[in-house]
C-alpha positions in Angstrom: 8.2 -21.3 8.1 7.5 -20.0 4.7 7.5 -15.9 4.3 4.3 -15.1 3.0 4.5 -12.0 0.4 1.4 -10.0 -0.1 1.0 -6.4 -2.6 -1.6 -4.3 -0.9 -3.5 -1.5 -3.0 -4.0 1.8 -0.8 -5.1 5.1 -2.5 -4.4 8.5 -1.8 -5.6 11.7 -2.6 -2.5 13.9 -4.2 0.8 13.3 -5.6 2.2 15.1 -2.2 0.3 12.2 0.1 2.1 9.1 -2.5 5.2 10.0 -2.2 4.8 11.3 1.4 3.5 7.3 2.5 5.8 5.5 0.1 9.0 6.9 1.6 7.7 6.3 5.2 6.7 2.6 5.0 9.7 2.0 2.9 12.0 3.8 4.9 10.6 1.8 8.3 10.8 -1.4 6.3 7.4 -2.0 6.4 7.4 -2.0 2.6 10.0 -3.3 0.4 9.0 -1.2 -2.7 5.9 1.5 -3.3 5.0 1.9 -6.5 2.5 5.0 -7.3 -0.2 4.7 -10.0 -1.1 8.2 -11.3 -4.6 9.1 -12.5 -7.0 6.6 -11.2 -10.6 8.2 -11.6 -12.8 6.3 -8.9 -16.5 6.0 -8.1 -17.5 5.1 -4.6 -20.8 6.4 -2.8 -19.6 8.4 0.8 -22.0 10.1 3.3 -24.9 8.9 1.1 -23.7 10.8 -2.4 -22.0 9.3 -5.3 -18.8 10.7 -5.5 -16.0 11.0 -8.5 -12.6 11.7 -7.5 -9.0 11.8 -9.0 -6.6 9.8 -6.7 -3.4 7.9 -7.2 -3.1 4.1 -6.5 -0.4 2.6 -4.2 1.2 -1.0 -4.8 2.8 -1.7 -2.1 4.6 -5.0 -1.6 5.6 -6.5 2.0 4.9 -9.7 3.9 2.1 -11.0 5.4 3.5 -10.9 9.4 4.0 -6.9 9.4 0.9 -6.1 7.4 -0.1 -5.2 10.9 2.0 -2.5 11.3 1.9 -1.4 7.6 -1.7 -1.0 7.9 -1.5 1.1 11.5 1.1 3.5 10.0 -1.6 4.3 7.2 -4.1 4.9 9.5 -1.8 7.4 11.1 -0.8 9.3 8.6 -3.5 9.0 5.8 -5.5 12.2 5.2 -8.3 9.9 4.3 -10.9 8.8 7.7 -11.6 5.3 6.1 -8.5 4.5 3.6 -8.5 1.5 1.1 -6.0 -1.1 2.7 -6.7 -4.5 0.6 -3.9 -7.1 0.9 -3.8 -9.6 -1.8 -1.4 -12.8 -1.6 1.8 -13.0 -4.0 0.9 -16.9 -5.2 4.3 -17.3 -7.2 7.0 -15.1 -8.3 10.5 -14.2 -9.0 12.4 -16.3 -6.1 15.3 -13.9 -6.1 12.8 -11.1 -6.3 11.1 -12.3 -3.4 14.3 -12.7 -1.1 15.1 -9.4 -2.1 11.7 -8.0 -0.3 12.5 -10.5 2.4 16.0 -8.4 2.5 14.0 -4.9 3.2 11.2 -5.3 4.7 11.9 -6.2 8.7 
């Protein structure tokens, strides 16, 4: 069966929350590689208000079949009560790339 590789886009509020994630997902190989995004200025409406924040965007890439436990681990230690957890398929790319996340993620 062929490994399906996904990048999922989670943001966080503080440089402190980035790094804090990317080393735990990575570290539990639920994420071969985080990269952080600095200064992403996003509008969203929340509790009924329009709101404008400063946040930091997350690229995380992993596979498909532990996106599962990617996404609980957010949940648990996101600061955020709804966080943005989109997963987006990797169509084609760098074959020895791709065997490399298939070497670190579990």
């Amino acid at each position: 069966m062929k490994k399906k590789h996904i990048i999922v886009f989670c943001t966080v509020p503080d440089t402190e929350t980035a790094y804090m994630l990317s080393k735990v997902l990575v570290e539990e190989r639920v994420a071969a590689c985080c990269n952080i995004i600095p200064a992403v200025k996003s509008f969203y409406f929340w509790e009924e208000k329009l709101q404008e924040d400063q946040e930091l965007l997350l690229i995380i890439k992993t596979r498909e079949e532990v996106f599962p436990i990617l996404e609980k681990r957010i949940h648990e230690i996101h600061p955020y009560s709804v966080p943005e957890i989109l997963a987006f398929p990797i169509i084609h790319g760098n074959s020895k790339y791709l065997k490399w996340m298939d070497d670190h993620v579990k």
